[in-house]
C-alpha positions as CSV (number, residue, x, y, z in Angstrom):
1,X,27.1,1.4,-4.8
2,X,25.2,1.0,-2.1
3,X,24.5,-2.3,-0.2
4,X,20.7,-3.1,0.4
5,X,17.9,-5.8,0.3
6,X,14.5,-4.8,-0.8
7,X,11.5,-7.1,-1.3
8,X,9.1,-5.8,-4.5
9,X,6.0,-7.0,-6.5
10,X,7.9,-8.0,-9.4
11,X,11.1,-8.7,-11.3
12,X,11.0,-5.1,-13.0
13,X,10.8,-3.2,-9.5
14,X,13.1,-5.3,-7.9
15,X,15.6,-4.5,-10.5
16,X,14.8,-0.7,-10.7
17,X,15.6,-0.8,-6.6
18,X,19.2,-2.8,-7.9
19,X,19.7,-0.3,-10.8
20,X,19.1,2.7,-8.0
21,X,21.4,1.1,-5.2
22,X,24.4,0.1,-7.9
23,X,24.1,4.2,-8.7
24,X,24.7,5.2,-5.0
25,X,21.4,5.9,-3.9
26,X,19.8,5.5,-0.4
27,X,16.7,3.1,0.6
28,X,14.3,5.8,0.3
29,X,15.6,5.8,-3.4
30,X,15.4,2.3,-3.9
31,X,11.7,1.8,-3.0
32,X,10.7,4.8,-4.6
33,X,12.1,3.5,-7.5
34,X,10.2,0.3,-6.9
35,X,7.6,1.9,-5.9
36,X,7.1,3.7,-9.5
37,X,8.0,0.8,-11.8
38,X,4.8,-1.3,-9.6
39,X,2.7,1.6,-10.7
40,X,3.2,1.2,-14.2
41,X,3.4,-2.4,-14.4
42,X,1.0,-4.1,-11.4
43,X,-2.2,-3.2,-13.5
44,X,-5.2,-3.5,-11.6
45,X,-3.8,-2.8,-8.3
46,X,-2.1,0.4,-8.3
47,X,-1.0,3.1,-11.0
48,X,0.3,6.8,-11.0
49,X,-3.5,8.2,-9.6
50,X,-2.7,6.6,-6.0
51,X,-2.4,7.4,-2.8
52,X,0.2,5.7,0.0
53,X,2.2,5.6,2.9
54,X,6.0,6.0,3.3
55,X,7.1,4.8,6.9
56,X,11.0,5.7,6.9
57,X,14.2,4.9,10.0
58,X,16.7,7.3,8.8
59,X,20.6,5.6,9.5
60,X,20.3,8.3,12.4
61,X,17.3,9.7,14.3
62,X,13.9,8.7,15.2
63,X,11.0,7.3,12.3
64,X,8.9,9.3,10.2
65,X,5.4,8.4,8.1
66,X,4.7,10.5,5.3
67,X,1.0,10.8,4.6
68,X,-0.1,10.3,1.2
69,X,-3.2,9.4,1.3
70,X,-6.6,10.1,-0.7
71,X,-8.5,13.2,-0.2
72,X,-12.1,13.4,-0.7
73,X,-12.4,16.0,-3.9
74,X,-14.9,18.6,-4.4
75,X,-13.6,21.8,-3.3
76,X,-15.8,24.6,-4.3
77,X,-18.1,22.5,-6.0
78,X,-21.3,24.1,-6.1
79,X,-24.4,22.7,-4.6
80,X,-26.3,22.7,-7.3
81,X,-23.9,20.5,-9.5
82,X,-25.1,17.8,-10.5
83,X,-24.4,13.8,-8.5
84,X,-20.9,12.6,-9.5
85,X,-21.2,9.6,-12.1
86,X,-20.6,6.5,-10.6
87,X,-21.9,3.1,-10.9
88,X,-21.9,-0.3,-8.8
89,X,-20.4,-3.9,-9.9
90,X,-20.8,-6.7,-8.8
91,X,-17.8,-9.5,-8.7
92,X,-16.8,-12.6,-7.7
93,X,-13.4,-11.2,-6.9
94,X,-12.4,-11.9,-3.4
95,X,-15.5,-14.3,-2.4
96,X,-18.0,-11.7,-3.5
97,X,-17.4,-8.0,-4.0
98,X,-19.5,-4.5,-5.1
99,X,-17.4,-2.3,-6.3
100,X,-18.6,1.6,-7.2
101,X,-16.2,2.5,-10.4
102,X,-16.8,5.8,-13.1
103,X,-15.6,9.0,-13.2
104,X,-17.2,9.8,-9.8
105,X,-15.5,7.4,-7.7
106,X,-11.9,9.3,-8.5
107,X,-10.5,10.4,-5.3
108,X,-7.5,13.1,-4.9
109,X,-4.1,11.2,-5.4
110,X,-0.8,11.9,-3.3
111,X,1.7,9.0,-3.5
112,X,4.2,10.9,-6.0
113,X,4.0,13.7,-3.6
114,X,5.0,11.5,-0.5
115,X,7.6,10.4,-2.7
116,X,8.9,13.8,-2.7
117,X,8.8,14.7,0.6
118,X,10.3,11.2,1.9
119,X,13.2,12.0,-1.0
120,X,13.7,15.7,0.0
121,X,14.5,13.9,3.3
122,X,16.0,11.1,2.8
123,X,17.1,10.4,-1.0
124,X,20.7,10.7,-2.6
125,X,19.6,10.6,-6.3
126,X,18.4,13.3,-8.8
127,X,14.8,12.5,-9.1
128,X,14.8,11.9,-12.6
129,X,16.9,9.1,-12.0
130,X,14.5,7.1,-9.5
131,X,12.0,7.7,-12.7
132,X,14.2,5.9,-15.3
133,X,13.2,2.5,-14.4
134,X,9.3,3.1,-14.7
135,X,10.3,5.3,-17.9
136,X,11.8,2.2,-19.4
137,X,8.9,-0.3,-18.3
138,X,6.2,1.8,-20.2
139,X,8.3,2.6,-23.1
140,X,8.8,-1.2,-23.9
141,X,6.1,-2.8,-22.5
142,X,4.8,-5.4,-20.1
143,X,3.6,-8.4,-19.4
144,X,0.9,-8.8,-16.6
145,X,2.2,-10.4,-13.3
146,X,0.1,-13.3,-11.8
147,X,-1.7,-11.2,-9.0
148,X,-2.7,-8.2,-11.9
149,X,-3.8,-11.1,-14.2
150,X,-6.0,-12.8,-11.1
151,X,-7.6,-9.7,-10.4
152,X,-8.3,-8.7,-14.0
153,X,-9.5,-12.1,-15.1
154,X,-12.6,-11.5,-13.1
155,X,-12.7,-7.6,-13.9
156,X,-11.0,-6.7,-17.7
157,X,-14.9,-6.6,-18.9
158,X,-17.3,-5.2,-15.9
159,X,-14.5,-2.9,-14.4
160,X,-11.6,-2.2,-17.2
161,X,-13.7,-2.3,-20.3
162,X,-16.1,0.2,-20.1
163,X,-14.1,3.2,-21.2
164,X,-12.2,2.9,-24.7
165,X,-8.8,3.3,-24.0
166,X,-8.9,1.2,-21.2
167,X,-10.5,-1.6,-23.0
168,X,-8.0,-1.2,-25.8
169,X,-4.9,-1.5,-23.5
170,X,-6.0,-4.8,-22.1
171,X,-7.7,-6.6,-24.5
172,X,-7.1,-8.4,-27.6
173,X,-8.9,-7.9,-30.9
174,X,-11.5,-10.6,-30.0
175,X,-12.0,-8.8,-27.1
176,X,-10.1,-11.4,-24.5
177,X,-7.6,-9.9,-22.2
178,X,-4.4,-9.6,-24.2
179,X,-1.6,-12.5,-23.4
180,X,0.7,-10.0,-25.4
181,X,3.0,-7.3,-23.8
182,X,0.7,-3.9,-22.5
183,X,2.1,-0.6,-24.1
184,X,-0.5,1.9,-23.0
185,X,-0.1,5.2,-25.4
186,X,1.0,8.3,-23.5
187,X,2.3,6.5,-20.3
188,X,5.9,7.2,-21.1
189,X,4.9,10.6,-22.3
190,X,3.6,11.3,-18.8
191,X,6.7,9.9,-17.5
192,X,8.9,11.8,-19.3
193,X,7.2,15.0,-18.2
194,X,7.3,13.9,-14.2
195,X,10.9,13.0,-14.4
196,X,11.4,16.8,-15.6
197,X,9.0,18.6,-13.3
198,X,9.5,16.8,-10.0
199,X,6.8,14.7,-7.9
200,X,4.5,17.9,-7.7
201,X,3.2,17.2,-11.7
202,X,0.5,15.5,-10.5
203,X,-1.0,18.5,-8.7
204,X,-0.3,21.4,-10.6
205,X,0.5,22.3,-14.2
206,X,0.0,21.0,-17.5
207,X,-0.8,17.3,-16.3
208,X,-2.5,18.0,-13.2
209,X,-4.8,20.4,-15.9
210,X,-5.4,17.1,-18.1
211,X,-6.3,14.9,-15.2
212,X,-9.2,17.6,-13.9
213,X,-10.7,18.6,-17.3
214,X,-11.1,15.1,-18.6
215,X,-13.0,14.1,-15.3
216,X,-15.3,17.1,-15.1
217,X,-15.7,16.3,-18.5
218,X,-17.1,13.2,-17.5
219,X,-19.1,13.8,-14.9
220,X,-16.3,13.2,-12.1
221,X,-16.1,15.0,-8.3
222,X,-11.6,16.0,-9.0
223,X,-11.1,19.1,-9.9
224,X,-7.8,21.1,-10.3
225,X,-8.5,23.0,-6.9
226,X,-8.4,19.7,-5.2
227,X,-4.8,18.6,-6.7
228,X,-3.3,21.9,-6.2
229,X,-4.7,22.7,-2.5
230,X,-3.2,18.7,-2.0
231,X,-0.3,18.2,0.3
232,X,1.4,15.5,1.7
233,X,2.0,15.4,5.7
234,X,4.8,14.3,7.7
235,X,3.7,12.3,10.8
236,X,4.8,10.9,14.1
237,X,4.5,7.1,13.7
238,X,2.9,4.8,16.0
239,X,5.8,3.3,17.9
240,X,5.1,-0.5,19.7
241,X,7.8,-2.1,22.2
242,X,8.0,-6.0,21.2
243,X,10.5,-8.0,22.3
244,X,14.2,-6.8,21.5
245,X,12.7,-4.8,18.9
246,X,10.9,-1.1,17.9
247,X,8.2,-1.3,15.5
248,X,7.2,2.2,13.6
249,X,4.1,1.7,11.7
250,X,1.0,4.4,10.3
251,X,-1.1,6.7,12.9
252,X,-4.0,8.0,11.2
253,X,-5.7,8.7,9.1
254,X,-4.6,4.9,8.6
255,X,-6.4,2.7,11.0
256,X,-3.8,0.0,9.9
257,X,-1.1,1.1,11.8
258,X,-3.2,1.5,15.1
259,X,-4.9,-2.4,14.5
260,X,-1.2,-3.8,13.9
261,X,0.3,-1.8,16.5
262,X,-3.1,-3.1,19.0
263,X,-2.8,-6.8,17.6
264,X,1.0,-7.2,18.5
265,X,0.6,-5.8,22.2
266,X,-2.3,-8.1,23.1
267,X,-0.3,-11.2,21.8
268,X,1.7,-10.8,24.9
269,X,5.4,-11.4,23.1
270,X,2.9,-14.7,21.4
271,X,4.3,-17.1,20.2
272,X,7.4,-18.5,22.1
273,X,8.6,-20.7,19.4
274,X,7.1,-22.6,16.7
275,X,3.3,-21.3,16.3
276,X,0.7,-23.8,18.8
277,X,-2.9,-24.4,18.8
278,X,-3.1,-22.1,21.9
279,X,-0.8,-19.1,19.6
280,X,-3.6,-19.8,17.5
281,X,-6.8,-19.6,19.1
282,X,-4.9,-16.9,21.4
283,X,-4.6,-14.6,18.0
284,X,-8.5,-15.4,16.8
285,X,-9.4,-13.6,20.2
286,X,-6.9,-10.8,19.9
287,X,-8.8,-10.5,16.0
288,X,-11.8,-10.4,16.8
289,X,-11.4,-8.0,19.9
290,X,-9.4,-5.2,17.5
291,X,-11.2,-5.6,14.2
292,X,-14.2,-5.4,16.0
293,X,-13.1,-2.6,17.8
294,X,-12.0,-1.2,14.5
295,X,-15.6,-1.5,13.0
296,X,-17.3,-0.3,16.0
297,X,-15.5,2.5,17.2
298,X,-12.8,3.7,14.9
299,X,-14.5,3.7,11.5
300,X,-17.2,6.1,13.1
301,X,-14.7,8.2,15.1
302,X,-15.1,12.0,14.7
303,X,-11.4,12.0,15.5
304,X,-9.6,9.1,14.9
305,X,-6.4,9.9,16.3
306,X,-7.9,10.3,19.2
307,X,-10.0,7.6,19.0
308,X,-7.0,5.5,18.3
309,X,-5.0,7.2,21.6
310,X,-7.3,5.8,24.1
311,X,-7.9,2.5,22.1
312,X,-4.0,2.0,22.5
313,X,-4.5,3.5,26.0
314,X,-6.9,0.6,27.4
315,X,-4.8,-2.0,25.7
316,X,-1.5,-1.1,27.3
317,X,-3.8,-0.8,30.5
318,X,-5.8,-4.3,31.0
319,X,-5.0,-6.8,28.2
320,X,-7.7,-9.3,29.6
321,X,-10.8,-6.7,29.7
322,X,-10.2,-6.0,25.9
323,X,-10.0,-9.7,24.9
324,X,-13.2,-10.1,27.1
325,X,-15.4,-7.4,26.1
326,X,-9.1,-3.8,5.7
327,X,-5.8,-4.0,-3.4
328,X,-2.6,-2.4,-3.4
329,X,1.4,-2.8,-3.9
330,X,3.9,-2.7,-1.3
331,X,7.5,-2.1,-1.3
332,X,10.1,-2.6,1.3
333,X,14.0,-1.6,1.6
334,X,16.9,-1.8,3.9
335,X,20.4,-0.9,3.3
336,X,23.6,-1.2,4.6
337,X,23.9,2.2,6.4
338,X,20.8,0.9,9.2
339,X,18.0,3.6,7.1
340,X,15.0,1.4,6.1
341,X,12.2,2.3,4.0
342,X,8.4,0.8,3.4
343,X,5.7,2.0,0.8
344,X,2.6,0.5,0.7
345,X,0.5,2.2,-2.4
346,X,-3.4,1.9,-3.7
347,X,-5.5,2.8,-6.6
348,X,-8.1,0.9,-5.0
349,X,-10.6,-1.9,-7.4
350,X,-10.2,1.1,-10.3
351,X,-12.4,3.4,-11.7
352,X,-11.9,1.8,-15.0
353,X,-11.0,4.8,-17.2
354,X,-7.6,6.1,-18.2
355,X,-7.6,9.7,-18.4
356,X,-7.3,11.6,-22.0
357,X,-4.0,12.3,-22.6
358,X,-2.1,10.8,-19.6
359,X,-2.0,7.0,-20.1
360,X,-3.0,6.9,-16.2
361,X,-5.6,4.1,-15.0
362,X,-7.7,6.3,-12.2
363,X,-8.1,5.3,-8.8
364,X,-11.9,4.8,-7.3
365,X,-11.4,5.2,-3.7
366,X,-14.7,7.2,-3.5
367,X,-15.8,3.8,-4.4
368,X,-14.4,1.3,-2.1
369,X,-17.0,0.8,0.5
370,X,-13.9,0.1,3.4
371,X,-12.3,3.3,2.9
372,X,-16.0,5.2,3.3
373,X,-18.0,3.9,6.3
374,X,-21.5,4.6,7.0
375,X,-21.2,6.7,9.5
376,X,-18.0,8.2,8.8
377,X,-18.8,11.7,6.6
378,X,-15.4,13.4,5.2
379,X,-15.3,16.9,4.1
380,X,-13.5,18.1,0.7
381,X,-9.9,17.9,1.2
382,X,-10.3,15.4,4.5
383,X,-8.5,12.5,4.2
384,X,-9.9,9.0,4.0
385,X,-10.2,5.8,6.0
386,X,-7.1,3.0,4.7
387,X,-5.9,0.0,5.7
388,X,-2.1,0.6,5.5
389,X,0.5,0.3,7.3
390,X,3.6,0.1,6.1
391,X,6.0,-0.4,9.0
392,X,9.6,-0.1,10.2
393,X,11.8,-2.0,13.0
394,X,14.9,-0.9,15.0
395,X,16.5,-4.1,17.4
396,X,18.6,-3.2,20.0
397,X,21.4,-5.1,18.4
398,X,21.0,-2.4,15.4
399,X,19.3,-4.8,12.9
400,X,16.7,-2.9,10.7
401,X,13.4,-4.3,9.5
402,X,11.3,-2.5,6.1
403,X,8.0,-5.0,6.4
404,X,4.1,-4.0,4.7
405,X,1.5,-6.0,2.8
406,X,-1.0,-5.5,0.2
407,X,-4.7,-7.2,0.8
408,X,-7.3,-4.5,1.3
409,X,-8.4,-5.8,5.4
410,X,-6.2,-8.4,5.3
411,X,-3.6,-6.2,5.6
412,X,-2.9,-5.6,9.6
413,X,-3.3,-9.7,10.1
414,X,-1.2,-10.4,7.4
415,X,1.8,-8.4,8.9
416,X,0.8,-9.3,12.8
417,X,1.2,-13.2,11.9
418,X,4.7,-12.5,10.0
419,X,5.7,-9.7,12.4
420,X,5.1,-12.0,15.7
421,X,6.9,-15.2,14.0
422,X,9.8,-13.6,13.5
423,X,10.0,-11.1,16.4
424,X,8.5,-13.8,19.4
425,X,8.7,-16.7,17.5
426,X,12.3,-17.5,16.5
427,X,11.6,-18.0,12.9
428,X,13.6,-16.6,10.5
429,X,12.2,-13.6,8.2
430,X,11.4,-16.6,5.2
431,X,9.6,-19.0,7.5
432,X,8.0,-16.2,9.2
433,X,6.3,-14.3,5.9
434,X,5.6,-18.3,4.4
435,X,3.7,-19.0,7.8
436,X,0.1,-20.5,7.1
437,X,-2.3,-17.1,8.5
438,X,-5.5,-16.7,10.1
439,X,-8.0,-13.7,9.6
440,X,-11.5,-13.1,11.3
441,X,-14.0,-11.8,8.8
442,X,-16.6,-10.0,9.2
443,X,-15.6,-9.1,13.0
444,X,-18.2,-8.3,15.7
445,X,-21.1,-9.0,12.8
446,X,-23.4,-11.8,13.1
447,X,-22.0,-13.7,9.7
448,X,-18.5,-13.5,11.6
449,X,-16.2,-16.3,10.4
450,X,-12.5,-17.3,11.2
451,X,-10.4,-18.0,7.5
452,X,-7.4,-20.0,8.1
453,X,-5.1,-20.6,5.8
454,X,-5.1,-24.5,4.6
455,X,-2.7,-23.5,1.4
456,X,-0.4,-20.6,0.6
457,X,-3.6,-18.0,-1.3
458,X,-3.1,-14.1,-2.1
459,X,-6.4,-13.4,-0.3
460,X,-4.1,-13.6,2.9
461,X,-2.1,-10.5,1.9
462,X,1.5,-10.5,0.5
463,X,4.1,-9.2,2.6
464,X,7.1,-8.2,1.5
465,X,10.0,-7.9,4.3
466,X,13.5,-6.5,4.2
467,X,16.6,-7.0,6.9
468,X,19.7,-5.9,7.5
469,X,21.3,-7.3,10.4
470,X,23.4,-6.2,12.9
471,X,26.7,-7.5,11.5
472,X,25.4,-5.7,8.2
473,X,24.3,-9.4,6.3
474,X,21.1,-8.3,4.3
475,X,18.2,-10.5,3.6
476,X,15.0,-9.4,1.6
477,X,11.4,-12.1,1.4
478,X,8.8,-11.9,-0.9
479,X,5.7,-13.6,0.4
480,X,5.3,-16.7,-2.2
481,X,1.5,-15.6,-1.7
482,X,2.1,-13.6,-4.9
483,X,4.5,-12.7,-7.3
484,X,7.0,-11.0,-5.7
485,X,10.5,-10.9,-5.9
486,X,13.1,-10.0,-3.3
487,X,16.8,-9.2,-3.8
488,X,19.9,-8.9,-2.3
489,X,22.2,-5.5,-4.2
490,X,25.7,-6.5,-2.3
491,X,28.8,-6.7,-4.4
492,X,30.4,-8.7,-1.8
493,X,28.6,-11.7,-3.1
494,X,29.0,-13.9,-6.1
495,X,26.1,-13.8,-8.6
């Protein structure tokens, strides 16, 4: 057995992490495991056609992202073809959103494929057994969890209910969406059939053949020359020096790691103790000088990573002048032997179809207009823009942090207000996750407005955060902004 913490979206992932730690398997195996139970269960917010980011600290040696992010499909794709179908809807999700859903809003997946990479590295288990759990979850069913149900309450109609299987999984017979357990036909077939071929069946083969040919069908840009020609890449992370501790979080193509990794610098080791109203106003400037940044430079940068280099560059260099002048799932795991793990994962709002065969709900990241800027053209097979970043810790006592959030660009303030409470500001890793948030809308534009948090709301993100200190005690927090749950796998301890 293995000794760990992990903080997941919900009951069923937590315990797929417990079920993959009690068989001797490693961090990376927990929140994979995790990771693949969210994706059948957390409806809505992410499925099996994702993309994500794995940020792993081995026991031994230096951090590691693996890139799994969306591609932009379309390779070989004739001129002449005709425009992708896609359509726009609007919701009141989230204060107000347009959201660009159908067949041509499906982007190139890669999560499962950053699973295997980070588990070729860094797992223990056969990979058939960090399927099991998810397996088991769509072969007897489940119930929607509170942050799915939210987001579906405004969306089961406009979004999920255009397309016929879709609609059948989630609704009832007078059309309402169903209070009963979900049981989505084929979903465990498709299961069955990754657990046997490996994390590369979503690219190539008999199901990456079902995914293509039901899209083109249907007027969508993914074809089967995008999922084969996809890989996942292994990255250097973006490393930031804060107090005692060594944060590892995404380079690009996220720009989340590069806005957390900016945020935390200019808070100058803020705040010394229990969060002020100078902390306070001190972090609105330090949002609105990176988010703005963010919108004005880096989501229109032919290079990003460099973009991103001389953006940290100028930070580390004059703190003052910069201060004067972006629906997903996230798991996070620590164990006992000092390796930490964090996924954060995305299908995007949905393209509201499930495809023939598969029992998957498709991604429409083609769609989300955060993850495409004006101004930001990407080729077939370029990655996209995202918001993630799922980050790592070292202290130089030898703790280990695992630490990410869902919330589309909520995201980096989310995990910059949990990540400086507990690192500058001497609360523990509960208080510190609980702690009421700000985030500046709408940076640099004229409608600009600073949100702060009067009452614990799921628009601020959900951060989940694992810990194993340096005396090997492990502690796990699920932000009570959603539904998550966080447990402790340690048979040390009386249930």
């Amino acid at each position: 057995m293995t000794r760990l913490a992990v903080a997941a979206p919900s009951r069923p992932a937590a315990d797929a992490a417990a079920e993959v730690a009690r068989a001797g398997g490693t961090a990376v195996d927990a929140a994979i495991a995790a990771a693949l139970v969210a994706m059948v269960n957390e409806v809505g917010l992410v499925s099996l056609s994702s993309g994500g980011f794995v940020t792993v600290q081995p026991a031994a040696g230096a951090a590691y992202t693996v890139d799994g992010w969306m591609d932009r499909p379309g390779r070989g794709r004739p001129d002449d073809e005709p425009a992708p179908r896609t359509w726009d809807v609007d919701t009141e999700y989230g204060g107000g959103v347009t959201i660009t859903i159908g067949p041509g809003s499906v982007a190139t997946h890669g999560s499962l494929a950053a699973f295997g990479e980070a588990h070729a590295r860094d797992g223990r288990l056969p990979w058939r057994e960090l399927v099991a759990p998810a397996l088991d979850v769509a072969r007897g069913g489940f119930a929607l969890g509170s942050a799915s149900r939210y987001y579906l309450r405004y969306v089961h109609e406009s979004v999920f209910g255009w397309d016929e299987r879709s609609h059948a999984a989630l609704h009832d017979a007078g059309g309402r969406l169903t209070e009963e357990r979900v049981v989505v036909p084929d979903l465990a077939s498709t299961l069955e059939h990754i657990a046997e071929a490996g994390p590369r069946a979503m690219h190539e083969g008999d199901l990456a053949e079902l995914l293509a040919s039901d899209l083109q069908a249907r007027g969508g840009l993914l074809g089967l020359a995008d999922l084969e020609a996809y890989e996942p890449v292994v990255r250097v992370p973006i490393s930031t020096r804060i107090g005692a501790w060594t944060l590892s979080t995404t380079p690009p193509p996220s720009v989340g790691g590069v806005v957390v990794a900016s945020m935390l610098r200019l808070l100058d080791d803020r705040p010394r103790g229990p969060w002020t109203p100078d902390d306070v106003e001190h972090l609105v400037r330090v949002q609105r000088a990176v988010l703005g940044h963010r919108r004005e430079v880096l989501e229109a940068a032919d290079d990003l990573a460099a973009a991103s280099r001389a953006w940290l560059d100028r930070v580390d260099a004059d703190h003052r002048a910069v201060l004067e002048s972006g629906s997903t799932a996230q798991v996070s795991v620590t164990d006992a032997e000092g390796a930490a793990c964090s996924i954060t994962v995305s299908s995007g709002y949905g393209a509201g179809m499930i495809a023939a065969g598969t029992g998957i709900w498709l991604n429409n990241c083609l769609g989300e207009q955060e993850l495409n800027p004006v101004g930001r053209p990407v080729a077939p097979g370029g990655r996209l823009l995202s918001n993630m970043a799922p980050t790592v810790g070292r202290s130089d006592d030898g703790s280990t942090l695992a630490i990410g959030s869902p919330g589309a660009d909520r995201i980096t303030t989310a995990l910059v207000c949990a990540l400086a409470g507990f690192v500058s500001g001497g609360l523990d890793l509960a208080d510190a996750v609980a702690h009421p948030r700000v985030h500046v809308h709408r940076a640099g534009l004229p409608d600009e407005d600073v949100r702060v948090e009067d009452e614990p709301t799921m628009y601020f993100g959900g951060v989940g955060a694992a810990l194993t200190t340096a005396d090997g005690a492990l502690d796990a927090v699920a932000d009570p902004r959603r539904e998550g749950v966080s447990a402790v796998v340690d048979p040390t301890l009386l249930d």
